[in-house]
C-alpha positions as CSV (number, residue, x, y, z in Angstrom):
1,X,-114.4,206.0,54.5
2,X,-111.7,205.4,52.3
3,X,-108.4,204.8,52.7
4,X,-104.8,206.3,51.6
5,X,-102.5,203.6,50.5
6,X,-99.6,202.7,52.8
7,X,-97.3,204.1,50.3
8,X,-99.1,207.5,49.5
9,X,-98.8,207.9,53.6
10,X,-95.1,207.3,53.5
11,X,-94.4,209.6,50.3
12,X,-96.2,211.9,52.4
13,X,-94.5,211.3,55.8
14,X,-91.4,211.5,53.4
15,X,-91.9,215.2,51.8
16,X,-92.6,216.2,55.3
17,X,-89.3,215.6,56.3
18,X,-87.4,217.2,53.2
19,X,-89.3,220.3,54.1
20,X,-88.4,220.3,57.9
21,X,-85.1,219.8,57.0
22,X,-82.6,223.0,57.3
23,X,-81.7,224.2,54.0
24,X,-78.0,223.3,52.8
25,X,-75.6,226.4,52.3
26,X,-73.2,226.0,49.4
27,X,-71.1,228.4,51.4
28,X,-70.7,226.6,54.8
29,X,-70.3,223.2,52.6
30,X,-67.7,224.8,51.1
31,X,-65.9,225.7,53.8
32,X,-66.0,222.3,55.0
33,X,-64.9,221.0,51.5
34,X,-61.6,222.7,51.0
35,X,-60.7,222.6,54.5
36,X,-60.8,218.6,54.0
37,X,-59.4,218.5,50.8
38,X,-56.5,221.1,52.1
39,X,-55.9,220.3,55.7
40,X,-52.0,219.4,56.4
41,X,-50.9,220.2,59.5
42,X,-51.6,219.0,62.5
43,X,-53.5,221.8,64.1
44,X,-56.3,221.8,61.6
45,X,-57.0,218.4,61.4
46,X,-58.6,215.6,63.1
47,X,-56.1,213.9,65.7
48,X,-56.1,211.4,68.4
49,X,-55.1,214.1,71.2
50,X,-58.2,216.3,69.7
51,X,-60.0,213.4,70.1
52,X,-59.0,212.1,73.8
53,X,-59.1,215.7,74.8
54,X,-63.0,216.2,73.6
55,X,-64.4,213.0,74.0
56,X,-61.6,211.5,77.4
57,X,-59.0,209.1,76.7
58,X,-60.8,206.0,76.1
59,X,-63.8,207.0,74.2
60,X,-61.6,209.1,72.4
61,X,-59.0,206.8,71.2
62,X,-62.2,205.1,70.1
63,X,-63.8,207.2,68.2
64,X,-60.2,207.8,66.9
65,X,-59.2,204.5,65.4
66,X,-62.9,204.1,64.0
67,X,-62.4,207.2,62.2
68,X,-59.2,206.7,60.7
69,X,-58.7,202.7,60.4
70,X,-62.4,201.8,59.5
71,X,-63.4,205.0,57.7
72,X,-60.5,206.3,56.3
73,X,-60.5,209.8,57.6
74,X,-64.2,210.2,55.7
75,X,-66.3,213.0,57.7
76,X,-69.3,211.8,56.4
77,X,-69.2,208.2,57.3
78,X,-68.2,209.3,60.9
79,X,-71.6,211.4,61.0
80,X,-73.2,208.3,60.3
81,X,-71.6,206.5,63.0
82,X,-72.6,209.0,65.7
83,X,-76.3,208.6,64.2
84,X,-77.3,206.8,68.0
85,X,-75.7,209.6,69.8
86,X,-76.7,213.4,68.5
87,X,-74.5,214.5,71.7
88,X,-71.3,213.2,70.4
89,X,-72.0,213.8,66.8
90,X,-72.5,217.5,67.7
91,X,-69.0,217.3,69.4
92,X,-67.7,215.9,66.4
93,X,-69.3,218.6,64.3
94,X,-68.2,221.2,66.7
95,X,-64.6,219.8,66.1
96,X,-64.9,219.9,62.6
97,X,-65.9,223.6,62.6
98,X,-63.0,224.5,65.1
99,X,-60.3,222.9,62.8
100,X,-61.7,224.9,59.9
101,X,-61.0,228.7,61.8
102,X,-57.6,227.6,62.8
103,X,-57.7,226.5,58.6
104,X,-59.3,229.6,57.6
105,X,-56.6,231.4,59.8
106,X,-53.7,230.6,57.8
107,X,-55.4,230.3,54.1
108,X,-58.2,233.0,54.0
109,X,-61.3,231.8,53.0
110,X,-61.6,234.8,50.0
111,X,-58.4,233.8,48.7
């Protein structure tokens, strides 16, 4: 019987995942990227009372001063922190797409 190297497994384990993995929309990343690059006022952005009032006061304050003191506001890097907890990563996300309607709302995404 012979054997598949260790790394031949992995490369394999490794394509596997790429193809389970949902396909990436330029539109929707889009969307995201110029509400980031454009958000200004309050309302449409990320900020401690959104925070407290998804995530409770003390979780939220948090998950607040992580994002903005030790990530600098970066979306991405705060995914990464929620990588332990899909549950309040999804909340985050779901925060994220909120904030970009009330964006979309006063700058039209066609425009």
């Amino acid at each position: 019987m012979q054997t598949v190297p260790s790394c031949r497994r992995e490369s394999s384990l490794n394509l596997n995942k790429i193809l389970d993995m949902e396909r990436l929309k330029f539109k929707t990343l889009f969307r995201i990227v110029r509400w980031d690059y454009n958000r200004c006022f309050k309302d449409e952005s990320l900020d401690k009372d959104l925070f407290v009032e998804k995530y409770g006061r003390v979780m939220g304050e948090h998950y607040y001063n992580k994002f903005v003191r030790e990530f600098d506001g970066n979306i991405l890097k705060m995914i990464g922190y929620f990588r332990g907890s899909e549950k309040e990563g999804q909340i985050f996300c779901d925060m994220i797409t909120e904030r970009i309607e009330k964006y979309e709302q006063r700058e039209p995404y066609n425009s």
